[in-house]
C-alpha positions, -999 to 999 in steps of 0.1 A, spaced: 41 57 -74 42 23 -89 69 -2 -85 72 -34 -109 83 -60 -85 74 -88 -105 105 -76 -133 124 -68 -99 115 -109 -90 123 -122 -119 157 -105 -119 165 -119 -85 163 -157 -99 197 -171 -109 196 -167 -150 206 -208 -152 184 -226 -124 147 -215 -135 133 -204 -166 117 -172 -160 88 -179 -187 73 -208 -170 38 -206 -166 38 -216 -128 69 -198 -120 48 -164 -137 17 -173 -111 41 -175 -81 59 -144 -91 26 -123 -100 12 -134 -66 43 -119 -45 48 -92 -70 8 -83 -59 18 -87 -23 44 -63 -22 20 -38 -43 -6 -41 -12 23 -36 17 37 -10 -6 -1 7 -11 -2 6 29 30 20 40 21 48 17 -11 53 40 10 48 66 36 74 63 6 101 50 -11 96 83 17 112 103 -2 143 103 -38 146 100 -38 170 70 -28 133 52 -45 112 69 -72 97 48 -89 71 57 -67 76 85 -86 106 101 -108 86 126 -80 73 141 -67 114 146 -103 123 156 -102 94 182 -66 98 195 -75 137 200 -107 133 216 -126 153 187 -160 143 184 -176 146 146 -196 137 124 -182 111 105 -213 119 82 -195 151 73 -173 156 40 -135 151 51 -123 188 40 -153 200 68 -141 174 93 -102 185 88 -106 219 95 
């Protein structure tokens, strides 16, 4: 899912004080707007990893935390089951 934070920014900024079209105010905004996307992206991987069947990138920490030793050579699906 993608979220448009930098519309969602812009929408926070009182309509008088700022003018939303400036080109520095549109850098500052499309910075944090980026930032959220990333913690956004990495809750995501967060809340798959609960279980190992989501887990992703995640899995090495499951393997570890469950004393499994593999090969991390191997494809995921082979590692999963």
């Amino acid at each position: 899912m993608t979220r448009n934070y930098l519309d969602a920014l812009k929408k926070l900024l009182p309509p008088v004080s700022y003018d939303r079209n400036v080109i520095n105010l549109n850098v500052e905004l499309t910075a944090e707007s980026n930032a959220l996307n990333n913690v956004n992206r990495s809750a995501q991987a967060v809340l798959g990893a609960i279980t190992p069947f989501g887990a992703n990138e995640m899995l090495e920490d499951w393997e570890r935390v469950l004393g499994l030793h593999t090969d991390i050579q191997e494809l995921y699906q082979a590692r999963l089951d």
